[in-house]
Backbone as a ProteinNet text record, in pm:
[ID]
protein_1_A
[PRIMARY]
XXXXXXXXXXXXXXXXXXXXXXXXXXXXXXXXXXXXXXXXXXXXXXXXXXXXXXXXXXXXXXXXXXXXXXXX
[TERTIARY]
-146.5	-275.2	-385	-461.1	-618	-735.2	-764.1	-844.2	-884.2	-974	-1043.4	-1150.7	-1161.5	-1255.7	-1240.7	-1118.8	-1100.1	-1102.3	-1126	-1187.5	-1276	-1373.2	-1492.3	-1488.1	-1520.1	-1551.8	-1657.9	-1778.6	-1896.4	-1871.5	-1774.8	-1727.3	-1765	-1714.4	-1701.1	-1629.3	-1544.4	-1458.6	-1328.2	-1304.2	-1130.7	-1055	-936.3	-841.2	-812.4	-733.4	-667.1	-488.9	-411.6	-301.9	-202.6	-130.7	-19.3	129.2	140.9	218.5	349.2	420.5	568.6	676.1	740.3	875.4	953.9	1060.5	1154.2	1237.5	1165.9	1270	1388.9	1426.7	1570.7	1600.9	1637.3	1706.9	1729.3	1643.5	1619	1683.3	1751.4	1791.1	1696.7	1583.2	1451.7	1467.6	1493.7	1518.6	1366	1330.2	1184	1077.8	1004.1	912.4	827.5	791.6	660.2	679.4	614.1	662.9	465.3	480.4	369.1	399.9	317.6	306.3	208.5	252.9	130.4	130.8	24	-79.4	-97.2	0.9	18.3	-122.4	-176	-279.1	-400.4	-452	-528.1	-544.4	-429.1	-358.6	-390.6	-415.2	-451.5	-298	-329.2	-188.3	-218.7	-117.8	-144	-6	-7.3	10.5	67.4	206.9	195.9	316.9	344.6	464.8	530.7	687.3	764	706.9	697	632.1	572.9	420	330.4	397.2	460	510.1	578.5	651.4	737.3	636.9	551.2	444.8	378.8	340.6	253.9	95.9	77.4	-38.9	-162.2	-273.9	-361.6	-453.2	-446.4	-492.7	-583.4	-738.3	-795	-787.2	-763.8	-775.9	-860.9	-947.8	-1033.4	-1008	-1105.3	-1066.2	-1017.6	-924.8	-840.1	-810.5	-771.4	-785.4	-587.7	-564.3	-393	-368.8	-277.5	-185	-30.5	-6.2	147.8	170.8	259.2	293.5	420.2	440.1	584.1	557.7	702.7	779	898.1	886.6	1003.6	1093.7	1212.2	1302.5	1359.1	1404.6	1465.5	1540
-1792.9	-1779.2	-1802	-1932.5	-1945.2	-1851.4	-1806.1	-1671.9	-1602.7	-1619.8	-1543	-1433.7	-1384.6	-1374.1	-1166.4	-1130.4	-958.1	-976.5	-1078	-1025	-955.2	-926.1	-847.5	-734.4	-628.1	-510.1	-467.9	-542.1	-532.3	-646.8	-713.3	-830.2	-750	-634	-561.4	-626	-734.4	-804.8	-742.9	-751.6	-673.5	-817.2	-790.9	-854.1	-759.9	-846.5	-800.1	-764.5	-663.2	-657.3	-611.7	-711.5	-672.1	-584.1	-421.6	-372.4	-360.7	-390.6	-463.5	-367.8	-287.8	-269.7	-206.6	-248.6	-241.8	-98	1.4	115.4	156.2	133.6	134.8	87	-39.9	-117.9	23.4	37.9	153.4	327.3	268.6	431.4	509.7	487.9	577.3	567.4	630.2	621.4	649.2	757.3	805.3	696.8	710.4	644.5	661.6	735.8	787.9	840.6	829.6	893.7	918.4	986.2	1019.8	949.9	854	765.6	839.7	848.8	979.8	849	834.1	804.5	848.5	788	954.9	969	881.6	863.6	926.2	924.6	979.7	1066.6	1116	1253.9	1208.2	1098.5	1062.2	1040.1	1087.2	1089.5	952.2	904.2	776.4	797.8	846.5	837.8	703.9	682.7	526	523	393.5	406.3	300.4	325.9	217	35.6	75.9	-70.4	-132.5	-24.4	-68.1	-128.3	-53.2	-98.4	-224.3	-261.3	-349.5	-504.3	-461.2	-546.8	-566.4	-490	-521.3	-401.8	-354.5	-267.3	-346.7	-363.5	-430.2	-339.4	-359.4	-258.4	-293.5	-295.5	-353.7	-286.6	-405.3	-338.1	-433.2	-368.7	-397.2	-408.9	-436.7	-435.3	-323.5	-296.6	-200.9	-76.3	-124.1	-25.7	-45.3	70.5	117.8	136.3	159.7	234.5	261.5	319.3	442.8	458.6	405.2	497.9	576.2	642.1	689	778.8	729.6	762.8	895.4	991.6	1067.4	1058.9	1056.8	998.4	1160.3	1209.7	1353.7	1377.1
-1128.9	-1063.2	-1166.5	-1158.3	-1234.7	-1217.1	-1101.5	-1009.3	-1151.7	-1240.4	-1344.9	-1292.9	-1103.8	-1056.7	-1154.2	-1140.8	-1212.3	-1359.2	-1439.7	-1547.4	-1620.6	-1486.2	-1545	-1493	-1532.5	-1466.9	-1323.4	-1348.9	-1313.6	-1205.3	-1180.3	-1040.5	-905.8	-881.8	-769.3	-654.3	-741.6	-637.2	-592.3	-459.6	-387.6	-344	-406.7	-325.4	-223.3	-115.1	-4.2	-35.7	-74.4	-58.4	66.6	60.8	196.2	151.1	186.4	158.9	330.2	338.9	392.4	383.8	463.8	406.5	533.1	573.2	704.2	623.2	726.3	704.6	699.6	823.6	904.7	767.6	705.3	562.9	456.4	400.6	326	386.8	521.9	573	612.5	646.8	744.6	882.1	982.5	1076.2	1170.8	1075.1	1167.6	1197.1	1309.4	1376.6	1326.3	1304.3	1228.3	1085.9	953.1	831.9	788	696.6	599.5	475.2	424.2	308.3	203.8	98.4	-5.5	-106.5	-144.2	-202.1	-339.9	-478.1	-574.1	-627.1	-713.7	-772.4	-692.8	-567	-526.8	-410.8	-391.6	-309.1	-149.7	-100.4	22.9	111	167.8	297.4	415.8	416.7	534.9	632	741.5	887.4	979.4	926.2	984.4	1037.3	1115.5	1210.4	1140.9	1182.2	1107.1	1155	1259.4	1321	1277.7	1199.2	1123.6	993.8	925.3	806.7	793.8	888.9	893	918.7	956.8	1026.7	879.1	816	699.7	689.1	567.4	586.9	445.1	530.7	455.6	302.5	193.6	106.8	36.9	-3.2	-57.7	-262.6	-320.3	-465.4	-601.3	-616.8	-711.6	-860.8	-957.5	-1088.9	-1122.3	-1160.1	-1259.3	-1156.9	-1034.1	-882.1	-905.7	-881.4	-841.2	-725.4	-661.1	-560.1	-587.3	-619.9	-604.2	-485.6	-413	-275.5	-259.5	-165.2	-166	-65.4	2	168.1	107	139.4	109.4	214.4	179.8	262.3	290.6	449.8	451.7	478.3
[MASK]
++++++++++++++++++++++++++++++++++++++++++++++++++++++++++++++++++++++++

């Protein structure tokens, strides 16, 4: 990728990320799960459907996401 657009701090530019992942594969059976957020303690509410479908994430210069599904 040439895209020099996150070299700067002061850009205030977001990519768009697509986070993806088929439960059932992984052994999740539930319809519904709670996705935590480690880095910034935010809880997300989503259905396997959604996931499997794709969840849109916007992330900026030097912007993270950690997620994690506890499996029960």
């Amino acid at each position: 990728n040439t895209d020099t657009t996150f070299t700067a701090p002061a850009s205030d530019f977001a990519k768009k990320v697509v986070i993806a992942v088929d439960l059932p594969a992984l052994g999740i059976r539930a319809a519904k799960v709670k996705m935590y957020d480690v880095l910034d303690d935010h809880v997300h509410d989503v259905t396997a459907k959604d996931l499997k479908e794709g969840l849109v994430f916007s992330v900026g210069y030097h912007d993270a996401r950690i997620l994690y599904i506890p499996k029960k």
